[in-house]
C-alpha positions as CSV (number, residue, x, y, z in Angstrom):
1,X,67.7,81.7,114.8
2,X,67.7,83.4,112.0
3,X,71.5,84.9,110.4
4,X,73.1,86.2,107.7
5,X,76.3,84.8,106.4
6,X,78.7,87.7,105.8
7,X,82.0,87.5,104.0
8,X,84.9,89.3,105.3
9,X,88.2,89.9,103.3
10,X,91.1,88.4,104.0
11,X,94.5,89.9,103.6
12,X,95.5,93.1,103.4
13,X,91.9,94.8,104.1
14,X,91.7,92.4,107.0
15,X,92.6,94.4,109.5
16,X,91.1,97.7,108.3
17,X,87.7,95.8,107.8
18,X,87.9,94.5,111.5
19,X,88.9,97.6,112.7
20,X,86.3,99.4,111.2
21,X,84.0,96.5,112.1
22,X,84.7,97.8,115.8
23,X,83.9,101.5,115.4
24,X,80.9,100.4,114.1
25,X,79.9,98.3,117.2
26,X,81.0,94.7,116.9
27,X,83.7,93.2,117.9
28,X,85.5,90.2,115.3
29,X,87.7,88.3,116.7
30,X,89.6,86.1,114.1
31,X,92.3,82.9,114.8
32,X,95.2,82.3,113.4
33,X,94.1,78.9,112.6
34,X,90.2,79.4,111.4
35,X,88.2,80.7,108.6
36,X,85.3,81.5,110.6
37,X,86.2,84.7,112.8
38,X,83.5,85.0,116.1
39,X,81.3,87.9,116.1
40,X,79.5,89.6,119.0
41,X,76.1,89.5,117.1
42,X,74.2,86.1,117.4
43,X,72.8,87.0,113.9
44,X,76.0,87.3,111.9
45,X,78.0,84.7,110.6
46,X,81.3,85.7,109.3
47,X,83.4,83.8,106.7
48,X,87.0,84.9,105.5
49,X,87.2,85.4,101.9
50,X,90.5,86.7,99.7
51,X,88.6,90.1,98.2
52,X,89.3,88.5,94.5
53,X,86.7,85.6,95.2
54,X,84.3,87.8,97.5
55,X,81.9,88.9,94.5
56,X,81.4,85.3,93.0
57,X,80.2,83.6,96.3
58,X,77.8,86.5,97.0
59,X,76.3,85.9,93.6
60,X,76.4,81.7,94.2
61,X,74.7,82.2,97.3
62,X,77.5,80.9,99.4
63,X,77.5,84.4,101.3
64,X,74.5,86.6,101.6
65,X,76.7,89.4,101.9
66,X,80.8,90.6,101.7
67,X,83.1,93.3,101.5
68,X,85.0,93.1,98.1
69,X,86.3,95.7,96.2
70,X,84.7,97.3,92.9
71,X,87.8,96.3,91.0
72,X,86.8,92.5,91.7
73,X,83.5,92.9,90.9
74,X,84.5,94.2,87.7
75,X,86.9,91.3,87.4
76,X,84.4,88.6,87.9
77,X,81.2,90.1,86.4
78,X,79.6,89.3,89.1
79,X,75.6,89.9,89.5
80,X,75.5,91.3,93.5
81,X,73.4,94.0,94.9
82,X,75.7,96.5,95.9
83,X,74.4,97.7,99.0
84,X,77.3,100.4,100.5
85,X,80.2,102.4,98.9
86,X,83.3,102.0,102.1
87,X,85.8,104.3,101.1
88,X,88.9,102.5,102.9
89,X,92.2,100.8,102.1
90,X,94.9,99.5,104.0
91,X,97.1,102.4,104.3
92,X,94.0,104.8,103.7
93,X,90.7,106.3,103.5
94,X,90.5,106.8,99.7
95,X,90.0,105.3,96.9
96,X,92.6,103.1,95.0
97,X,93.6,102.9,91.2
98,X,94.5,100.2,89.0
99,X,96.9,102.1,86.4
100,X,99.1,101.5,83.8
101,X,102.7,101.3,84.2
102,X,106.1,101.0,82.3
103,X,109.9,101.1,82.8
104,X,110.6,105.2,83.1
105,X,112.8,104.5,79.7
106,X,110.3,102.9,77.9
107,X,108.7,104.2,74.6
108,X,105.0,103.2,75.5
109,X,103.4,106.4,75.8
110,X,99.7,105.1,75.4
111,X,97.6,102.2,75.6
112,X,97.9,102.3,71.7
113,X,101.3,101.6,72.2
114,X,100.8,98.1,73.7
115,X,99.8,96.4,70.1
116,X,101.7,92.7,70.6
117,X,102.9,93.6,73.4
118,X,103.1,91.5,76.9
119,X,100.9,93.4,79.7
120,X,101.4,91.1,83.5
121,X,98.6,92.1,86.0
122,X,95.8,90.2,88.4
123,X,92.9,91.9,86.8
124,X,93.5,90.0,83.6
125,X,90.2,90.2,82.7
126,X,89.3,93.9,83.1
127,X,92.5,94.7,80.9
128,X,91.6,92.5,78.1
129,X,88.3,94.4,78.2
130,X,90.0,97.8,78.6
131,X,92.2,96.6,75.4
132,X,89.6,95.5,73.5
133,X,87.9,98.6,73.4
134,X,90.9,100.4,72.4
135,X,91.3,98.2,69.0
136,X,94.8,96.5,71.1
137,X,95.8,93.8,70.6
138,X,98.3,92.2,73.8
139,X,99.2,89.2,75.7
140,X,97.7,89.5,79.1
141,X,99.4,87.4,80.9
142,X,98.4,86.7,85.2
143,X,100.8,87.8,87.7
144,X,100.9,85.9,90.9
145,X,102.7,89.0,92.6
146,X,105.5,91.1,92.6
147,X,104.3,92.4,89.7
148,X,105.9,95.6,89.6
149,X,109.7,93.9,89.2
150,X,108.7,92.2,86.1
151,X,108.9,95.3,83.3
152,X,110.8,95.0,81.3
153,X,112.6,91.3,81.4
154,X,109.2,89.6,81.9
155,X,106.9,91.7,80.7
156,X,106.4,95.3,78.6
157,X,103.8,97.0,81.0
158,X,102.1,95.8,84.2
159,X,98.6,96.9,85.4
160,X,98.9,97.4,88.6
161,X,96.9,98.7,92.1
162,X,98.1,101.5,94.2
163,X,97.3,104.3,96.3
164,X,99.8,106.5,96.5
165,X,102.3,105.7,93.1
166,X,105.0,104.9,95.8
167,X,105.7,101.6,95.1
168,X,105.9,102.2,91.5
169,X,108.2,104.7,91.3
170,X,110.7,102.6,93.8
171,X,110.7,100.2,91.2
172,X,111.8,103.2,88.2
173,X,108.0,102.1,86.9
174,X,105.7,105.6,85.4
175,X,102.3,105.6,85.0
176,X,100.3,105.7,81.3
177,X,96.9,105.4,82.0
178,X,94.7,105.3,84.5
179,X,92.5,102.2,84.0
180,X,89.7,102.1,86.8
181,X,89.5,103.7,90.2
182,X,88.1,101.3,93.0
183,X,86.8,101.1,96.2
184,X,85.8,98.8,99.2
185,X,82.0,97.7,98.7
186,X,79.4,95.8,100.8
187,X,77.8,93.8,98.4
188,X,74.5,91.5,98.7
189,X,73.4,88.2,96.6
190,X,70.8,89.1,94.8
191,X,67.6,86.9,96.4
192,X,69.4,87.3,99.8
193,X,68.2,91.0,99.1
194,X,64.8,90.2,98.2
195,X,64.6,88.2,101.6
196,X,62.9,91.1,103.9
197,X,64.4,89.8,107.3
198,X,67.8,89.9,105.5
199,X,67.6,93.5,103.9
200,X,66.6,94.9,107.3
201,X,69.4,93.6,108.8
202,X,72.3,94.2,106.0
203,X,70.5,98.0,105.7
204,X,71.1,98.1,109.8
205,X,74.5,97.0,109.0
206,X,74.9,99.8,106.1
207,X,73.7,102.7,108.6
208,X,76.9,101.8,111.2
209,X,79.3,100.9,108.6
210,X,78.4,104.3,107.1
211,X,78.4,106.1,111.0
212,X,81.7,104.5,111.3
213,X,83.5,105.8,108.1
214,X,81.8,109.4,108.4
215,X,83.6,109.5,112.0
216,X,87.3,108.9,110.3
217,X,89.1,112.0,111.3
218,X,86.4,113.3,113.3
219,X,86.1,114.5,116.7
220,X,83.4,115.8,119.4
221,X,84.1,119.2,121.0
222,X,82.3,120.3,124.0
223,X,82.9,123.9,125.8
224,X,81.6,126.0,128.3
225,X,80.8,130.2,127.6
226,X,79.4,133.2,129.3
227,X,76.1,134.3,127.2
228,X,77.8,137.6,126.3
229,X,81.0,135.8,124.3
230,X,78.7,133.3,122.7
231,X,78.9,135.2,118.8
232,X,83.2,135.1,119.7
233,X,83.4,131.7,120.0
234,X,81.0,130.5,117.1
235,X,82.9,132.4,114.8
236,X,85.7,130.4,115.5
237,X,84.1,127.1,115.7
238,X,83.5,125.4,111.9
239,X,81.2,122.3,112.3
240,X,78.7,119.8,110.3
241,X,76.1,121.2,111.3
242,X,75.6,124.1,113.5
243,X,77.0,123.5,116.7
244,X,74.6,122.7,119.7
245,X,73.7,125.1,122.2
246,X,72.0,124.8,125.2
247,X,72.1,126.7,128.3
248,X,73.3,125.5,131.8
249,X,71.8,125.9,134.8
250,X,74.0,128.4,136.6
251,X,74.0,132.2,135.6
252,X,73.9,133.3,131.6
253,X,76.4,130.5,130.7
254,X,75.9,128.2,127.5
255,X,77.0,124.6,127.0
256,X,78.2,124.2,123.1
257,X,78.6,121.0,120.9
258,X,80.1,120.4,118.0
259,X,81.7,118.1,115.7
260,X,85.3,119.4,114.2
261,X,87.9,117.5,112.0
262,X,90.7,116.2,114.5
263,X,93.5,118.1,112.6
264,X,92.2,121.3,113.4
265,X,91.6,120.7,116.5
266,X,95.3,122.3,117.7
267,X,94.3,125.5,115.9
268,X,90.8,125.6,117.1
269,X,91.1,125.4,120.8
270,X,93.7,128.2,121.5
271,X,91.4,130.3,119.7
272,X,88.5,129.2,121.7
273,X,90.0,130.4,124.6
274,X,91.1,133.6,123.6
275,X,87.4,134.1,122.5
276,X,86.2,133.2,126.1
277,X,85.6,129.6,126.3
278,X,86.0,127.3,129.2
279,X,86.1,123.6,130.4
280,X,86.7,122.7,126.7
281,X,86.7,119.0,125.9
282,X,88.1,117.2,123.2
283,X,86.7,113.1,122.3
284,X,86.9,110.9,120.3
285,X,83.9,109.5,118.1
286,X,83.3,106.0,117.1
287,X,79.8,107.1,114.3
288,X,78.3,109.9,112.8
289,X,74.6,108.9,111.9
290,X,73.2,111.3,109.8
């Protein structure tokens, strides 16, 4: 039988990426004691990879495909197909951004302001590029973590990844410069791409990926109404697309369908019921195929 060998990161997407995995339709089930998680598709073979070291054994051929992020495909300069952009994290579902950071007291205003200075990050190679093409000249030094306790005894200014700037400013850090935003990729070696059998199956694998992160934050909303209140409850009712109708088979009374985002839900249904809808039902989605 034929398969594709597909790395999955390990750490702190792991979860997210199995989780999202599962909306999609497959369920991963990973050991505490194995590198090889089982997967409920007899063509798949999964592999756990850290994220940093994803990009280079998709371009070796080790793994016909992975899930790396952008950052680490910058890091390695890695040749891969990238085949899907996955907006996820593992506190969110946006992007993340390696920035620039210093002590709140510190005199570094600019990159400019690093000349023989000591920078400590992981992507040591991306900031010596991002120097570089400022005219700076630093040490770059790699951090094996923690990085944001090391300004200023150990180190002038990190280069760190975050989300949300919370971490940094627990640790009294500011931010200079934003360096490079980043997000979650599927990413393909590049003859594994040419292979047709392959393609079709990584694009399959795209489409529910893809259904599964359009459904984040997304539920279905079905409802009853008389013929005569129909133009009420629309007006209430934002959607993707316009919402299904159809009619039911007893008297003048419509079926309606529609997708909403789950937060508004609480302020939508009241509503609907004022403007004459019954047997509304809320549910949760799993895809959105567009």
């Amino acid at each position: 039988m034929k398969k594709i060998k597909l790395g999955l990161p390990k750490g702190s997407l792991e979860n997210a990426t199995v989780d999202l995995f599962r909306r999609a339709g497959f369920q991963i089930t990973i050991s505490s004691r194995s590198y090889f998680p089982a997967i409920d598709d007899p063509e798949i073979e999964c592999m756990l990879i850290r994220a940093q070291e994803m990009a280079r054994y998709v371009e070796d051929g080790v793994l016909d495909a992975g899930l790396t992020g952008y950052d680490w495909v910058m890091e390695t300069g890695s040749q891969v197909e990238t085949i899907a952009e996955l907006v996820y994290s593992k506190q969110s579902s946006r992007k993340v951004r390696w920035v620039l950071a210093v002590p709140e007291n510190s005199t570094i205003h600019s990159v400019k302001d690093l000349e023989g200075k000591i920078v400590s990050t992981e992507l040591v190679n991306f900031t010596k590029q991002y120097l570089a093409k400022h005219g700076v000249t630093a040490k770059v030094e790699f951090s094996w973590g923690a990085t944001e306790v090391k300004p200023p005894y150990l180190a002038d200014a990190i280069v760190e990844v975050t989300e949300t700037g919370s971490s940094l400013r627990a640790n009294k850090l500011r931010i200079v410069e934003e360096l490079l935003e980043s997000n979650t990729q599927l990413v393909a070696n590049v003859q594994s791409w040419q292979d047709p059998w392959k393609r079709r199956k990584l694009e399959d694998l795209k489409m529910l990926l893809e259904g599964a992160m359009a459904a984040l934050g997304k539920v279905g909303l079905m409802l009853n109404v008389e013929e005569a209140n129909l133009d009420r409850v629309l007006a209430v009712l934002p959607s993707l697309k316009n919402p299904t109708v159809s009619k039911l088979s007893r008297g003048n009374w419509l079926a309606v369908n529609t997708i909403l985002e789950e937060i508004t839900v609480r302020q939508i249904i009241p509503r609907l019921k004022e403007a004459g809808a019954q047997g509304i039902v809320e549910y949760p989605l799993n895809k959105i195929v567009m």
